[in-house]
C-alpha positions in Angstrom: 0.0 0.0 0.0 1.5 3.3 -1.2 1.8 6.1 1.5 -0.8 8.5 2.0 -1.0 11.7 0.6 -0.9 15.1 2.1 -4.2 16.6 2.6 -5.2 19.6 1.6 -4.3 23.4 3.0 -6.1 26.3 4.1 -4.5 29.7 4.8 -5.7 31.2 7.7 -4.8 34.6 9.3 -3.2 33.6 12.4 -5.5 33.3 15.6 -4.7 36.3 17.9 -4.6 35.8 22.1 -2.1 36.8 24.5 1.3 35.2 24.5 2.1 33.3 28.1 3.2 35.0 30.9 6.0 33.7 33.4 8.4 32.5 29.8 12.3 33.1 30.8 13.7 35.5 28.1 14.1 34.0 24.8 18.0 32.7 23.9 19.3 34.3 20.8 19.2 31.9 17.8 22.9 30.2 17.4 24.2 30.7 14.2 26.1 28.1 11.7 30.2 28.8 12.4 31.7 31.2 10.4 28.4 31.5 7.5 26.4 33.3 9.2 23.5 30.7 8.7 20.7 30.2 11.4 20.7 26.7 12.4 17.4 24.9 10.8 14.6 25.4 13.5 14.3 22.8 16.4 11.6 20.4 16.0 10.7 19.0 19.3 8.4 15.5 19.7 6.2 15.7 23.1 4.1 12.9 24.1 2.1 14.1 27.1 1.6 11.5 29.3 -0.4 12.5 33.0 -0.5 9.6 35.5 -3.9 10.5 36.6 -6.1 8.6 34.0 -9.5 8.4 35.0 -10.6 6.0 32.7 -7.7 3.1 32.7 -5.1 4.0 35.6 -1.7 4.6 34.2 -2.9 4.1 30.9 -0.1 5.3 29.5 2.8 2.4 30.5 -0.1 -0.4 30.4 1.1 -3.2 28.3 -0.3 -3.1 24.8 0.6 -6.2 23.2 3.3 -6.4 25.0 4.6 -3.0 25.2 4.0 -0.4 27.1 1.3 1.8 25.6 3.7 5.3 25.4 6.3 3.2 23.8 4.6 2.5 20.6 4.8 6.2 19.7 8.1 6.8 20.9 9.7 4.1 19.1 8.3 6.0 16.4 9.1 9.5 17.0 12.8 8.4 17.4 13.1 6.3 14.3 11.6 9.1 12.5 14.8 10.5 12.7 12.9 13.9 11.9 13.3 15.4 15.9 16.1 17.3 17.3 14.5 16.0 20.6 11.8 13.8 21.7 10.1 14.9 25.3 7.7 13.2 27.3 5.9 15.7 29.6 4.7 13.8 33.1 4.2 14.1 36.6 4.5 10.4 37.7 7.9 8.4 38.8 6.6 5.5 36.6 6.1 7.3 33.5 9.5 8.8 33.4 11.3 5.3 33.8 9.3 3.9 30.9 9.9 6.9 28.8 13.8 7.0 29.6 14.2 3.4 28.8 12.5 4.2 25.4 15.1 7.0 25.3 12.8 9.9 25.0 14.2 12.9 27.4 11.7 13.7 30.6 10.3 17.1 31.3 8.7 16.9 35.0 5.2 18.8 34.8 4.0 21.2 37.7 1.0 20.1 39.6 -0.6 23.2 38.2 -0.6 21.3 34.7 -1.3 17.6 35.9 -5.1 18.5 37.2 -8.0 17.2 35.5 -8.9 20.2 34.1 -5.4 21.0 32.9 -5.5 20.9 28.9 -3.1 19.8 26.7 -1.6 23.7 25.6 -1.7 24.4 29.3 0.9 20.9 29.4 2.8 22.5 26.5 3.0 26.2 26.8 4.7 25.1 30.3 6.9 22.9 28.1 8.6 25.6 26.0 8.3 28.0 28.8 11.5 25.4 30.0 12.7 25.4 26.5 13.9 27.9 25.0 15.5 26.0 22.0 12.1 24.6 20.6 10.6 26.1 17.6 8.7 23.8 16.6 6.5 21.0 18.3 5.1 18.1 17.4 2.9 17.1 20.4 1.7 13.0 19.4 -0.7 11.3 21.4 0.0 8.4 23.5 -3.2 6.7 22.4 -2.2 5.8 19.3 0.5 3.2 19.2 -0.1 2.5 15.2 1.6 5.5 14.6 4.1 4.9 11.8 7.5 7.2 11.2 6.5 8.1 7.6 3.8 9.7 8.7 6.0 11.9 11.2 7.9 12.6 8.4 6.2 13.7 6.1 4.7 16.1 8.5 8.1 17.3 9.3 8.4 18.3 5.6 5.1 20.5 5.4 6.2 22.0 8.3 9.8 22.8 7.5 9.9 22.3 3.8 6.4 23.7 2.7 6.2 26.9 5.4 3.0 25.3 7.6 2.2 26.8 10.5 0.4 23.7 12.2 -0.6 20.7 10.6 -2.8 17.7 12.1 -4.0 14.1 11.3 -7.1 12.9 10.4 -8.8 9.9 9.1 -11.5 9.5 6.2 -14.8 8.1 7.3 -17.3 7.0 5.3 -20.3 7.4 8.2 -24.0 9.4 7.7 -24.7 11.7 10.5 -28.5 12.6 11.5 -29.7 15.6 13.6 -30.0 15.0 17.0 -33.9 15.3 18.8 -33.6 16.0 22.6 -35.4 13.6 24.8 -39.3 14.9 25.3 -38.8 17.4 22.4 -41.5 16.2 19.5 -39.1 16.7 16.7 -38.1 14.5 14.0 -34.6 14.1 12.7 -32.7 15.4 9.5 -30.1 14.2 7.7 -27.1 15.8 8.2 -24.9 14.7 5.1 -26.8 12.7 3.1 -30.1 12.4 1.4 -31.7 9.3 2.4 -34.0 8.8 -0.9 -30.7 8.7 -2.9 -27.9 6.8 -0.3 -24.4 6.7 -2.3 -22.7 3.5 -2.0 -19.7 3.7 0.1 -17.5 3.9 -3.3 -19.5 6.5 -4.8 -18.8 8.9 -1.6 -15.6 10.5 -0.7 -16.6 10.3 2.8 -15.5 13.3 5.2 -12.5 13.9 7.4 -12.1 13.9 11.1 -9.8 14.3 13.3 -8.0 11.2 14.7 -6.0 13.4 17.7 -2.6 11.4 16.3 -0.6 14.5 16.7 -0.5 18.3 16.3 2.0 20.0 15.3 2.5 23.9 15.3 4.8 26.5 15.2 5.7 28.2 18.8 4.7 31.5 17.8 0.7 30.1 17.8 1.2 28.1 20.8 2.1 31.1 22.4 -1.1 32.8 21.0 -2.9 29.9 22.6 -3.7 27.9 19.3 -2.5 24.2 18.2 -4.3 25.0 14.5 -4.5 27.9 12.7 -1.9 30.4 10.6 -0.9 28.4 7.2 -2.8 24.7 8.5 -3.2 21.8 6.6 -4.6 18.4 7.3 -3.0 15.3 7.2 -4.7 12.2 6.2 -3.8 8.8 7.9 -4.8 5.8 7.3 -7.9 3.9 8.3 -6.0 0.9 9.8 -3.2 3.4 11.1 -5.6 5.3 12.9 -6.3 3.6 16.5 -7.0 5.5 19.4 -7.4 4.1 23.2 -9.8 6.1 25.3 -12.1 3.5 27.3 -11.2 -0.4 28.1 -13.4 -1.9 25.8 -10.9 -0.7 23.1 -7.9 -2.5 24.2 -8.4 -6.0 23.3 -9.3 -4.6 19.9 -6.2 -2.2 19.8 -3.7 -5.1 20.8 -5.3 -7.0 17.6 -4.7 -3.7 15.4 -1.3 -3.0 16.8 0.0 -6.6 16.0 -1.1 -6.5 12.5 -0.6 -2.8 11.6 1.5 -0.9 14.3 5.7 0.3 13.7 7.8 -2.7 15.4 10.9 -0.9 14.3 13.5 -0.1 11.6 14.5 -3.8 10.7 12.1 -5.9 9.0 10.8 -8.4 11.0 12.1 -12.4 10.4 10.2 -15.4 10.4 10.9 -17.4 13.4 12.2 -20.6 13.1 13.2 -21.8 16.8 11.7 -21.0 20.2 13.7 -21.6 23.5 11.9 -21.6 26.7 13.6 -21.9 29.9 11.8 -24.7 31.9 11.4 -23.3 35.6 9.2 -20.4 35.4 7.7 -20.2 31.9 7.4 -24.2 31.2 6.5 -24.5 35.2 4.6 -21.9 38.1 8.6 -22.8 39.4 6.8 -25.1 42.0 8.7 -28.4 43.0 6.8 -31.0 44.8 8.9 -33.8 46.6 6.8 -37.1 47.0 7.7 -39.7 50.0 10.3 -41.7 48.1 12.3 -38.2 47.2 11.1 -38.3 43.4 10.8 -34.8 42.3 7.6 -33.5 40.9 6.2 -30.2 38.7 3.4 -29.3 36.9 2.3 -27.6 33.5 -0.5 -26.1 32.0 -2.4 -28.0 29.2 -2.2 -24.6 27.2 1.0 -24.6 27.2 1.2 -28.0 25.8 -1.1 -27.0 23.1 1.0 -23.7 22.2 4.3 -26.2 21.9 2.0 -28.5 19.8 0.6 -25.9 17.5 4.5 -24.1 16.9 6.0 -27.6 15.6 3.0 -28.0 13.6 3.4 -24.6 11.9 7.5 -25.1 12.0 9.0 -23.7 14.5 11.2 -25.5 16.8 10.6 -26.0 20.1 13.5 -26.8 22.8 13.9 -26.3 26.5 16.4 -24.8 28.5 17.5 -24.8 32.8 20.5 -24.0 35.1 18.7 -26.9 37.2 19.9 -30.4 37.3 16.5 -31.5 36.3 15.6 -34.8 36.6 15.4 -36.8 33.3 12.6 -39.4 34.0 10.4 -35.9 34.8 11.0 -34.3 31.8 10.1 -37.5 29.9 7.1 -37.9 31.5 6.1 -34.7 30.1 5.4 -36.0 27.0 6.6 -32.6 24.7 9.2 -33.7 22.3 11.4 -31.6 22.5 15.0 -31.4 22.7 16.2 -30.2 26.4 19.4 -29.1 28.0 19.9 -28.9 32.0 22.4 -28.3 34.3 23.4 -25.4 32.1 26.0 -22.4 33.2 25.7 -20.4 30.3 22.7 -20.3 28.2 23.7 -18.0 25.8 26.2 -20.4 24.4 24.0 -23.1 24.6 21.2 -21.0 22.0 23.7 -19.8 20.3 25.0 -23.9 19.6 21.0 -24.6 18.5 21.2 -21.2 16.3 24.4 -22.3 14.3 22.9 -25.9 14.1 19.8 -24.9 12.3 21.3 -22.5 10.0 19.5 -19.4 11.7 20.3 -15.7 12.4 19.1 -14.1 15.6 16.4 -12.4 14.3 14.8 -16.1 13.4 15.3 -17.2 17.0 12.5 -15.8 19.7 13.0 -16.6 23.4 10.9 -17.4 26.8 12.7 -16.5 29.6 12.1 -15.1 33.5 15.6 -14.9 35.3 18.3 -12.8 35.2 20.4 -16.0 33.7 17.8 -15.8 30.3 18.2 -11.6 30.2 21.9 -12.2 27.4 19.0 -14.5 25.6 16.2 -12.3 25.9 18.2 -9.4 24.7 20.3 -11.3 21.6 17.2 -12.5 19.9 14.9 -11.3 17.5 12.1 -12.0 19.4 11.4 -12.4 23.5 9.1 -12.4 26.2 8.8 -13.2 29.5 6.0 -14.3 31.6 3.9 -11.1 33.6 5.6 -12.8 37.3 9.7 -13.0 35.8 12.1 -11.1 37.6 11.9 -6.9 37.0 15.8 -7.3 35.2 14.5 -10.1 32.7 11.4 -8.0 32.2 13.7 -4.8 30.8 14.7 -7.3 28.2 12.2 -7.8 26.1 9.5 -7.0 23.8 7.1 -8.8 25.0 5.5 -8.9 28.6 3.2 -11.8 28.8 -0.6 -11.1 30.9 0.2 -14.8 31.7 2.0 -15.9 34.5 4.7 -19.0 33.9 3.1 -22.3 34.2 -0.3 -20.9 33.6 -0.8 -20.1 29.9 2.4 -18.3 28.9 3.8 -20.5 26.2 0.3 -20.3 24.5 0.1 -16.9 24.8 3.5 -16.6 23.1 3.0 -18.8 20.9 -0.6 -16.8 19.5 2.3 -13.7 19.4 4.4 -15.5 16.8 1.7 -16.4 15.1 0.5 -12.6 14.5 4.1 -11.8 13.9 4.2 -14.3 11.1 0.8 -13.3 9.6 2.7 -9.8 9.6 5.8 -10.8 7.9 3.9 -12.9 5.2 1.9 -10.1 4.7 4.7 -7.7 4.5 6.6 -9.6 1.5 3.1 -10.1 -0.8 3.0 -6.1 -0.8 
């Protein structure tokens, strides 16, 4: 599918209002050494992320597919490469940490901006009032985690390249409004866009644009003026499948489906996998040992988890098992999974890396399941990992993927539903 085109412009007379009070003096503009040229302006990225959702609590870090929802968009923003900084404007201890190990820079918002009626260009005005260096900003929304790059990018050119003074996205909709009758009034309603003796099939009808809330960009001189739109504003269209946004629970199951098949996963092209690892205690097993009477050493696993091992050697994929335990041989057996096991082992990094050369496989084609701070080399070398949502916090930094299962209770299944999605994406990605 080609890349969407820029929508159309309007040229406004910029908005007037009063510029903030409070702002430090403006720095002089630094100028290119020895030319005399100003430095291209500074195009800031700032995701405004409040800890006090109403709605979903810390909405903002909850996992989303796997990822925390904030980081979708600034895996993004960074790899759009378009930025000369990428903020995240919060007031909570949590949110900072998520948006630091992203790599997005942290500006620490004043109570007097993190109230539930603070709006978003109250958040931002206080933003540049701290930084002096912006021009330009780009505030995206961290409710949409299918944001792609391009899109950023292309913005970046209206704005830089094309002279815009704000540009935002919207999305194409192909939906009939009616009037609206108030409850007791005895009115009937009118159509609003349409007229209902001749109904255009949807490919007959343009449809009409709304606004999606993906970002805003604008210049600082009409932030100042207390506008995100207006001056030279254009619209930029995004597409339908691009365009999710999170604002009530119900969505979320429905946005982890959309996200999986349509969101950014990052600059290199995903790889089918070909081998999964899992490390026994912990992700296999709830890490429970029972000892019966005559010392024999028992565990137990979840039938899911079975299942998800079954259903990845149907479809291909290896399946083998990993542990630093000495575990005991006639157990694993009596497991009844087929798959090739190594124990007692010091360093399983070299043992994966054995399998890998084996098979014939890069890292990308290996994923891993992991919950100790012994998997986290694993978890970080391959091209795809996860852990279940009970592994240690270090082995949870590692990966990509934070399971809602726990280990021994669905978390091999759940992965394994992952990869599938993954796949679907990749053979998806090489038919376009």
């Amino acid at each position: 599918m080609d890349a969407p085109e820029k929508g159309a412009a309007t040229s406004v007379p910029a908005p007037r209002g009063r510029p903030s009070r409070g702002r430090p003096p403006k720095l002089q503009r630094s100028r290119g050494a020895g030319r005399g040229l100003e430095k291209p302006p500074h195009l800031a990225a700032l995701v405004l992320a409040r800890g006090g959702s109403k709605g979903i609590p810390l909405k903002n870090i909850k996992r989303l597919a796997g990822v925390p929802l904030i980081g979708w968009v600034l895996r993004a923003a960074l790899d759009a490469g378009v930025f000369q900084s990428v903020w995240v404007s919060t007031d909570h201890d949590e949110i900072e940490n998520v948006a630091k190990q992203f790599g997005a820079q942290v500006h620490r918002r004043s109570s007097e901006t993190s109230k539930d009626s603070s709006t978003s260009l109250d958040a931002i005005v206080e933003f540049l009032n701290y930084h002096n260096e912006v021009d330009i900003v780009g505030n995206i929304q961290a409710t949409s985690p299918c944001l792609h790059p391009t899109d950023l990018q292309k913005v970046a050119e209206m704005i830089r390249e094309e002279g815009y003074d704000s540009v935002f996205s919207v999305v194409r909709r192909h939906q009939f409004r009616w009037s609206e009758i108030q409850k007791g009034v005895r009115e009937v309603t009118e159509p609003l866009n349409l007229n209902p003796a001749k109904r255009p099939r949807r490919q007959d009808w343009d449809g009409e644009l709304y606004e999606n809330g993906s970002f805003y960009f604008a210049k600082r001189h009409l932030i100042e003026m207390g506008y995100l739109q207006g001056g030279k504003m254009a619209y930029y269209e995004m597409r339908a499948e691009h365009s999710v946004d999170i604002d009530v629970d119900i969505d979320w199951p429905i946005a982890e489906q959309r996200v999986l098949r349509f969101g950014y996963f990052g600059k290199e092209k995903l790889k089918e996998i070909k081998l999964l690892v899992c490390n026994i205690d912990g992700c296999l097993t709830n890490g429970h040992i029972y000892v019966s009477g005559d010392q024999k050493e028992i565990i137990s696993y979840d039938v899911k988890d079975a299942i998800g091992i079954s259903l990845l050697k149907k479809s291909g994929i290896e399946v083998r098992l990993i542990s630093e335990r000495a575990c005991s041989k006639q157990t694993l057996s009596a497991l009844k999974l087929d798959c090739k096991t190594e124990v007692s082992v010091s360093d399983k990094l070299a043992i994966v890396d054995e399998w890998r050369k084996e098979m014939g496989l890069c890292w990308k084609e290996v994923a891993y399941l992991g919950n100790e701070v012994s998997d986290e080399e694993c978890l970080k070398r391959v091209g795809l990992s996860a852990v279940p949502a009970d592994a240690c916090s270090r082995a949870q930094k590692a990966v990509g993927y934070i399971c809602k299962c726990n280990g021994g209770r669905g978390a091999i299944r759940e992965f394994a539903e992952h990869i599938f999605l993954l796949i679907e994406k990749v053979n998806n990605s090489c038919q376009k």
